[in-house]
MARDRENFI-540502 format. One record per residue: residue number from 1; chain; x negated, z, y of N, C-alpha, C in turn. Coordinates in Angstrom, 3 decimals, always signed. Example, Ala and Ser with C-alpha at 12.3 -4.5 7.8 and 13.67 -1.06 7.14 Angstrom:
REM residues 2
  resi  chain      n_c1      n_c3      n_c2     ca_c1     ca_c3     ca_c2      c_c1      c_c3      c_c2
     1      A   -13.190    +7.800    -5.690   -12.300    +7.800    -4.500   -13.200    +7.800    -3.300
     2      A   -12.850    +7.080    -2.250   -13.670    +7.140    -1.060   -12.900    +7.870    +0.030
REM end
This chain:
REM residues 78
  resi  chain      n_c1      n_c3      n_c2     ca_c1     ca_c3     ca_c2      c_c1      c_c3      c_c2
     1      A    -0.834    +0.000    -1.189    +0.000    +0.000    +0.000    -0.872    +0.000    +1.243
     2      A    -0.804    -0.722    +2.382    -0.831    -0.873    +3.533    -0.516    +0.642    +4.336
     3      A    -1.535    +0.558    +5.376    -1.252    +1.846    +6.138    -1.068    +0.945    +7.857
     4      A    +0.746    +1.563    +8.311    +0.729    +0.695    +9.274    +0.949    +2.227   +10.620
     5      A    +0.542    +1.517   +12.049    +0.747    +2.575   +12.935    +1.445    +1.706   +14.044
     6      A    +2.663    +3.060   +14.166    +4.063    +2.424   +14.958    +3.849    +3.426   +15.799
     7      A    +3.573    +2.810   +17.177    +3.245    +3.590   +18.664    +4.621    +3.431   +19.415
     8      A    +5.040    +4.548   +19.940    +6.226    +4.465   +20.569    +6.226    +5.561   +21.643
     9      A    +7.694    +5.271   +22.355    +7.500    +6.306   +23.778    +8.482    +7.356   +23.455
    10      A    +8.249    +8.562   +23.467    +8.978    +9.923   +22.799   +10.045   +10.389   +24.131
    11      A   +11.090   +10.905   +23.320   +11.833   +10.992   +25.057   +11.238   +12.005   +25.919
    12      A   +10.354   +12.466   +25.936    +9.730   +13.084   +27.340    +8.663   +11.644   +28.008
    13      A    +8.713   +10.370   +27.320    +7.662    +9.839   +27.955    +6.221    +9.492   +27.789
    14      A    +5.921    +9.988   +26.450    +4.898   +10.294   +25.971    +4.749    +9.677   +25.268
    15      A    +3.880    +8.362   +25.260    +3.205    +7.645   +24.191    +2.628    +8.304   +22.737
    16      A    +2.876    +8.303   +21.472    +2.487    +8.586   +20.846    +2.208    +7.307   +19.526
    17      A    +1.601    +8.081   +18.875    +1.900    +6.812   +17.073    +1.550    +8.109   +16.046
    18      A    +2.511    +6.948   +14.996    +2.915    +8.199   +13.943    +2.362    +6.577   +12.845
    19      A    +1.712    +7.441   +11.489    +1.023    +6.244   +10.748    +1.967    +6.278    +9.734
    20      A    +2.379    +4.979    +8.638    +3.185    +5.511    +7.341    +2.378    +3.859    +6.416
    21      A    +2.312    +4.592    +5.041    +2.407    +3.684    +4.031    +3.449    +2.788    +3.107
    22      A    +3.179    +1.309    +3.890    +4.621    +0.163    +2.994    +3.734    -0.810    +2.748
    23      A    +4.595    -0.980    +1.591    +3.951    -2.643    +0.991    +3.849    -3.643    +2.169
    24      A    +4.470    -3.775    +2.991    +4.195    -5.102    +4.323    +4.589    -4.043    +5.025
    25      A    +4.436    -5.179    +6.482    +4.696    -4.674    +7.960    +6.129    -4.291    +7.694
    26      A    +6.792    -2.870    +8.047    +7.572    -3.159    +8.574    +8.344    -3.196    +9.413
    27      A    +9.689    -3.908    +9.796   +10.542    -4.734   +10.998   +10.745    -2.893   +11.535
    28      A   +11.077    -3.713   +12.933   +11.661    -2.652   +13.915   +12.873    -1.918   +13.543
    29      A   +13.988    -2.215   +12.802   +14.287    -1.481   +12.051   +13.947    -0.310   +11.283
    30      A   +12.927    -0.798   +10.082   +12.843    -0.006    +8.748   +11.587    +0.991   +10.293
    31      A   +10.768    +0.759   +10.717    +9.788    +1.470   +11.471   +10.840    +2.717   +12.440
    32      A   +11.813    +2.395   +12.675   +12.986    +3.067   +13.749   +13.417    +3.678   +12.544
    33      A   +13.634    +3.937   +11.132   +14.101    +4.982   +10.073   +13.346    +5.710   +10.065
    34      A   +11.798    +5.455    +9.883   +10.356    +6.039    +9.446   +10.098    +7.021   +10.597
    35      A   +10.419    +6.659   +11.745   +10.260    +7.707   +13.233   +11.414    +8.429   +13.243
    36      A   +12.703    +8.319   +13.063   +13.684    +8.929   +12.628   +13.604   +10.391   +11.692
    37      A   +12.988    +9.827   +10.195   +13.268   +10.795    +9.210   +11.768   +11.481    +9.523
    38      A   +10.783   +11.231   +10.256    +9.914   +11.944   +10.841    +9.799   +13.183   +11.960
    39      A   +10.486   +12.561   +12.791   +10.750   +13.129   +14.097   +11.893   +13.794   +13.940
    40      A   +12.988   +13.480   +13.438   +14.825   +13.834   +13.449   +14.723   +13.812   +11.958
    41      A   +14.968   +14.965   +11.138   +14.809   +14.965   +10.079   +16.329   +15.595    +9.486
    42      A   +16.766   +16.149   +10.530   +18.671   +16.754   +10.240   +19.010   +15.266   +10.783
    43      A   +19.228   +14.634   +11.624   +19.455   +13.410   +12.176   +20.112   +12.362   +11.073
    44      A   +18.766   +11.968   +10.878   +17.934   +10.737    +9.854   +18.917   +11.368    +8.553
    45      A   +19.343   +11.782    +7.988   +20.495   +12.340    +6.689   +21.966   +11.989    +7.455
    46      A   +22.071   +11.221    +8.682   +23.379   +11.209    +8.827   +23.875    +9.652    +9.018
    47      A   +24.824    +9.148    +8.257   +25.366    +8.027    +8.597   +25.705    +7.536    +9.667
    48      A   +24.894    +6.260    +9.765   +25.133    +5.367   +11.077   +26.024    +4.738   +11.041
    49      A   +27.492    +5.021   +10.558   +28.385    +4.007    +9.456   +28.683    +3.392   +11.369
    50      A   +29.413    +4.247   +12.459   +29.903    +3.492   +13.349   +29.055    +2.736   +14.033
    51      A   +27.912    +2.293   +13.552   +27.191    +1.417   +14.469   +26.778    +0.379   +13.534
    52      A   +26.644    +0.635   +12.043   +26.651    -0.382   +11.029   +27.637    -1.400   +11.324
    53      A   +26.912    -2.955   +11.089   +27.932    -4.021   +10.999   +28.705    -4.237   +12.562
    54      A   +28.405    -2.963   +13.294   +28.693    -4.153   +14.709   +27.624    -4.375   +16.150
    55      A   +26.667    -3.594   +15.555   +25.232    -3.745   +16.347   +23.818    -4.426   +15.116
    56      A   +22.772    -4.996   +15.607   +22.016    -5.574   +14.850   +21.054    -3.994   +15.140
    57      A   +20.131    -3.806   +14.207   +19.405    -2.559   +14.241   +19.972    -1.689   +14.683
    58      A   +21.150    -0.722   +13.854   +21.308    +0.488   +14.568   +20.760    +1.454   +14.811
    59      A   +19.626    +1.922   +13.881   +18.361    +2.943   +14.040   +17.912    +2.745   +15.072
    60      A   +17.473    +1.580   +15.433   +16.944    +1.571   +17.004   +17.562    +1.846   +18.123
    61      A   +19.341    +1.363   +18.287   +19.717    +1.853   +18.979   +20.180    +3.035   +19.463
    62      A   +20.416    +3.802   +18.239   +20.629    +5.471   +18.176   +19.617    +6.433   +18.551
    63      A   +18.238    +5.508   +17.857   +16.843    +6.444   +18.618   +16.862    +6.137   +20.034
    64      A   +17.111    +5.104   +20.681   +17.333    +4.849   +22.138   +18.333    +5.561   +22.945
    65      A   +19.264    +5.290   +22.578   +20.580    +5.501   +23.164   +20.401    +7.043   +22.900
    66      A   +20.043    +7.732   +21.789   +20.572    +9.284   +21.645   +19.645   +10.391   +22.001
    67      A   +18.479    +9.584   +21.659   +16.859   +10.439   +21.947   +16.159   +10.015   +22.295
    68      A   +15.956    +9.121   +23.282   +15.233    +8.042   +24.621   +13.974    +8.050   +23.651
    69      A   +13.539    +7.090   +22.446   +12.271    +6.838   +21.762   +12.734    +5.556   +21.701
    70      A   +11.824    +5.217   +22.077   +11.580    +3.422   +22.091   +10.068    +3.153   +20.932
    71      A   +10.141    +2.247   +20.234    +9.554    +1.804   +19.566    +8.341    +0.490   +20.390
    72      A    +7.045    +0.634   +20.361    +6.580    -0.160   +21.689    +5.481    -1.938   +20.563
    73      A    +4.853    -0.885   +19.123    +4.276    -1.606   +18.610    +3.842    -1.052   +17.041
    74      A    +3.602    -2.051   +16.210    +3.700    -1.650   +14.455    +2.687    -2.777   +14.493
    75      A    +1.478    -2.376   +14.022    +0.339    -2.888   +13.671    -0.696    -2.024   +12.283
    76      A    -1.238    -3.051   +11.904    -2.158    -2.474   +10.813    -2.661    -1.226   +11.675
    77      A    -3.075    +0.095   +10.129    -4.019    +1.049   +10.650    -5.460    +0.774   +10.113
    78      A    -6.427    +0.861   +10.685    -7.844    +0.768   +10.171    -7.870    +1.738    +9.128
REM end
C-alpha cells in the first residue's frame, strides 16, 4: 500500500496534513471520509443518508458546511 498525505485547512484555519495508507490515490471524497473518521470520529459513524444521491461528494460537503475543513491537496508521502 501507498502512503498518501491529504493537507487541508482545519476550521480554526490551520493548515495541517494527516497521512493514511490505500492501494491508489484517493478521490476527494474517499480522502474527506479518512479526515472525517480521523478528526470526527462520533461524526464519521453517522449517516449522510440526506445528502446522499442529491449532492455529488457529500463528505466534503458536510466537512465544509458543518466543520469549516476544506480539503486543499492528496499527494504521495515520501
Amino acid at each position: 500500500m501507498s502512503k498518501w498525505a491529504v493537507t487541508f485547512v482545519d476550521d480554526h484555519g490551520v493548515q495541517d496534513t494527516e497521512y493514511f495508507e490505500c492501494a491508489r490515490q484517493p478521490d476527494l471524497e474517499q480522502a474527506a471520509r479518512l479526515i472525517r473518521a480521523k478528526l470526527l470520529p462520533v461524526p464519521a459513524t453517522l449517516d449522510l443518508n440526506d445528502l446522499e444521491g442529491r449532492t455529488s461528494e457529500p463528505t466534503v460537503k458536510s466537512l465544509k458546511d458543518q466543520n469549516s475543513i476544506r480539503i486543499l491537496t492528496i499527494t504521495p508521502s515520501p
